[in-house]
N, C-alpha and C positions, 0 to 999 in steps of 0.2 A: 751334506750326508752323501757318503759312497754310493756307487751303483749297488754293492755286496750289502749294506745295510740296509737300501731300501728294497731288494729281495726280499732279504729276511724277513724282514718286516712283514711284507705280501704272505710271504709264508705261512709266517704264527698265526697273522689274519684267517687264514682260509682254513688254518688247519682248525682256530675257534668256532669258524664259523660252519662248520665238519659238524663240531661237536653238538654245537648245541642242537642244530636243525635235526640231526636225526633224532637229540631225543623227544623234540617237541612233534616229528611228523613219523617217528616209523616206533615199534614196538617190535618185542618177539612174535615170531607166526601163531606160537602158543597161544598168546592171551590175546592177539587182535582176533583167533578164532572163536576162543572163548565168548569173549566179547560179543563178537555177530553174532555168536547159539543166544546169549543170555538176552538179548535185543530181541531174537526174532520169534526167541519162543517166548518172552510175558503175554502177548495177547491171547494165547493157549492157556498158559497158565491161569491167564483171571477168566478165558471160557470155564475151563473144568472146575475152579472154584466156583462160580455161577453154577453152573450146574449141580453141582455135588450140593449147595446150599438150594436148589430149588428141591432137589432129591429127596433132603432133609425136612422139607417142609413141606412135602406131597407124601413119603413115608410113614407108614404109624406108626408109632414108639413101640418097644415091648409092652410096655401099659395098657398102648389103644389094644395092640393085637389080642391082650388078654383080657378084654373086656372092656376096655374103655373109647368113650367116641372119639375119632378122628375132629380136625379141625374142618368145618364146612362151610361151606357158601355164608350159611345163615350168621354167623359170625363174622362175616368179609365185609356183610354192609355194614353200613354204622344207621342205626333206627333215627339219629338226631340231622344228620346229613339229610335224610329221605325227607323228615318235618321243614328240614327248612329248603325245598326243592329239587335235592339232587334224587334222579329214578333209580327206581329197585332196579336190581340187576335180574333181565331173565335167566341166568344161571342159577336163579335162588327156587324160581318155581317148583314145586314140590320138591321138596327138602325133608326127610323125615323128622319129627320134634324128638329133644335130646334123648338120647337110651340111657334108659336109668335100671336095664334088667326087665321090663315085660316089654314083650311086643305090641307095637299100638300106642304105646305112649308112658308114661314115666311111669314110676309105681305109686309117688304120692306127692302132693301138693306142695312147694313150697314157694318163699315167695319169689326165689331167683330161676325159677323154673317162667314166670310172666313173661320177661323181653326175651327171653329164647321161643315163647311159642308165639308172640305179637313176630317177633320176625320172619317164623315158619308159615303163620297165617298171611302176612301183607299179600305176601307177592300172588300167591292165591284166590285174594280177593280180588284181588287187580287181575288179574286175568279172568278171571270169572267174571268181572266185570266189562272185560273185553269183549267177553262171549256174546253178553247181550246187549251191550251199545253196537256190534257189527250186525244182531240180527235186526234190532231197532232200524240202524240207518237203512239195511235192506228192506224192510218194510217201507220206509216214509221213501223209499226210491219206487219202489212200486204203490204204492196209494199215489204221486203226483203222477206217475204213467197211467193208470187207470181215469185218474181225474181230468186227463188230457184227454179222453176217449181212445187211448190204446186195449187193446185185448190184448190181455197178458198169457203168454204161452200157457204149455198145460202144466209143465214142470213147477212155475213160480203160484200155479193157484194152487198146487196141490200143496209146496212148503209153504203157504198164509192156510192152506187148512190146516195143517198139523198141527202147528204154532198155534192156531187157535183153539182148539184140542187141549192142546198143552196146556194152555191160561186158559180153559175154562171160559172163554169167550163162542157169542154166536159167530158163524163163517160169515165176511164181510163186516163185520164192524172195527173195520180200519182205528176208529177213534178209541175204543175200548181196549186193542190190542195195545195200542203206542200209551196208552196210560198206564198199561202192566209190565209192558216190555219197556224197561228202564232200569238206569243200575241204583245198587244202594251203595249209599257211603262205607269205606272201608272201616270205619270206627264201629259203626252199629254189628257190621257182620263181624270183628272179633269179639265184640264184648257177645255177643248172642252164641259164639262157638264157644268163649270163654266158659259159658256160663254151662249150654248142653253137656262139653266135656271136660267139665271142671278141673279149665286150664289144661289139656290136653291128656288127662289122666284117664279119661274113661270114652275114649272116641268111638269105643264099638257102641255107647250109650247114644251118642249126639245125635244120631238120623230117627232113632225110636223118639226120640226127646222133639224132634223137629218136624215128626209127621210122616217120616216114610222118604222115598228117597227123588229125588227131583222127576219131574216130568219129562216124558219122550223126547217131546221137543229139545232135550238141552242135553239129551246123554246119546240122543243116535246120533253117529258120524256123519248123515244121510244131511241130516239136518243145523249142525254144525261144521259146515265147509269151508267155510270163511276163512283166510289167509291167518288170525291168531289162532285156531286151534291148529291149523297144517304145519304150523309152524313150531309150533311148543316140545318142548322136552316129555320125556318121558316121564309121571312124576315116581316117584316112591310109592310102595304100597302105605305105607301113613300120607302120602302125599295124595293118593287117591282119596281115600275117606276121607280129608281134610276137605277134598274137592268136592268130596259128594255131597259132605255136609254143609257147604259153603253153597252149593245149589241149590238145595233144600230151604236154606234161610231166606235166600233171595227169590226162591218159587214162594216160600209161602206171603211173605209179605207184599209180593206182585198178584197173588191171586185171591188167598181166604178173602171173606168180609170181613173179618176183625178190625183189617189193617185197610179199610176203603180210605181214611181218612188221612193215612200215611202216603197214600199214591195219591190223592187228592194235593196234600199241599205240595209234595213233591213236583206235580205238575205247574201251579202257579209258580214254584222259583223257576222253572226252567223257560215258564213266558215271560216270567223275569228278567231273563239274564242272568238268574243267577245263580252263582255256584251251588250245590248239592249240602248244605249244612246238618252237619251229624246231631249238632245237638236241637236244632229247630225240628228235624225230621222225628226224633228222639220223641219230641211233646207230641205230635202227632199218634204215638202208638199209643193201647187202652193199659189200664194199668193191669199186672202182672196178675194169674193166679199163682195157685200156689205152685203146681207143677209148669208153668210157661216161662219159656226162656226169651220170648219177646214182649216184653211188657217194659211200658216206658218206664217204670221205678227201677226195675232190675238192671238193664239196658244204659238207663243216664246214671247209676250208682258208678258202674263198671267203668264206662267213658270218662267221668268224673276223676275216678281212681288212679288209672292209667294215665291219663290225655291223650286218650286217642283220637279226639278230633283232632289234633295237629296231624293228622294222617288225611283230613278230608281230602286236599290235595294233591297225595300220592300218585306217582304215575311208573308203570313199566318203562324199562329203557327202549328204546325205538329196535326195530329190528336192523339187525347187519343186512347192509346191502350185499347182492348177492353178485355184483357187479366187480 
């Protein structure tokens, strides 16, 4: 082969290899700009979609706006999660029970109006119940400091006299107070709110139904300082009188004589070891009159009905650290 053909050759070579390389490494400035926009903005783009879909799901419809309830906490739990372990969420804590057009509670009974208001009740009870297992353990912390032969400040004999005030106990009877001050299973105190506010339709009813409304000791701030109430949301005004009636339950069955027999066995499972049972506790109460919303026939019908002992259980979720 000539020197002149293998130029050539070189030539077409390079001129092929021109061709292809730029189409495989360079493009118009047009579209390799495009390009980089359409790259750099998707992660904007699926933010503002995110967003606009949380928008959508924190907005209320035309619907709600016109009268109809938004979606709420109380609907966020699942009531079958909490039975088999998982904790109520404290964003649930006073929750108003669904709006059905009267204030205070639905206008009338039905039977899908139940796991809307057991949901509105849980988290409630369980915090109520928080109230008095923290003043519990504050007492049995100062009954072993006393027992050591400490003299307890002036401040902590005057909350053991309140408190005993409260429960209807003489000042110093350490033993009498820790058998009143104690929580009740969350199963007995909905099916007992169930029943005062039949099913949350007539709550301005429940506390007349329940005897008046709980004791000093568990509604002045003075005397509730303990880190769950400082810490707790604000509730709803249904969410209040849920609460108030929910104190009410647990004052009376810690204090009347009716229910001596109900804190009696209550105290053998706890030298037991053992857990707080709704429907053992349940056989302990007298049976119902006619007007009584704590009577063990009314009480275990309701438990019964529901399964609210699978709530024996239940627990709040832990507090956020503030760390």
């Amino acid at each position: 082969m000539s020197a002149f053909h293998r130029a050539l050759l070189l030539f077409l070579f390079a001129i092929v290899v021109a061709v292809i390389g730029g189409g495989v490494f360079w493009s118009p400035t047009g579209e390799r700009r495009a390009s980089s926009e359409a790259i750099e903005s998707a992660p904007s783009r699926r933010a503002s979609t995110d967003e606009a879909s949380a928008s959508v799901g924190a907005a209320p419809s035309a619907g709600q706006a016109a009268g109809g309830a938004a979606t709420s906490t109380a609907d966020a739990y699942d009531l079958d999660a909490v039975a088999a372990g998982a904790p109520v969420p404290r964003s649930a804590i006073g929750l108003s029970l669904p709006n059905t057009g009267e204030p205070g509670g639905a206008s009338g009974h039905s039977p899908g109006n139940e796991q809307a208001f057991i949901r509105s009740v849980l988290p409630l009870a369980l915090f109520a119940n928080e109230e008095i297992l923290a003043d519990r353990s504050r007492l049995w912390s100062l009954r072993q400091r006393a027992a050591l032969g400490e003299t307890l400040p002036a401040v902590e004999r005057l909350w053991i006299r309140i408190l005993a005030e409260g429960f209807n106990v003489d000042d110093g009877d350490f033993e009498e107070l820790e058998l009143r001050i104690d929580a009740v299973p969350p199963a007995i105190i909905i099916a007992a709110l169930a029943t005062a506010s039949s099913w949350g339709t007539a709550i301005a009813d429940a506390l007349p139904r329940l005897g008046g409304e709980a004791p000093f000791a568990q509604r002045s701030p003075a005397a509730r300082s303990h880190p769950p109430i400082a810490s707790a949301p604000l509730p709803t005004e249904d969410g209040a009188r849920l609460l108030e009636a929910i104190r009410a339950i647990i004052h009376a069955l810690n204090t009347r004589p009716a229910y001596a027999g109900f804190r009696y066995e209550r105290r053998r499972m706890r030298l037991a070891g053992a857990p707080l049972d709704s429907r053992q506790l349940t056989g302990a109460l007298p049976t119902s009159r006619a007007d009584a919303v704590l009577g063990e026939d009314v009480i275990r019908q309701t438990i019964a009905a529901q399964h609210l002992e699978r709530f024996d259980g239940a627990r709040l979720a832990p507090h956020k650290s503030s760390v």
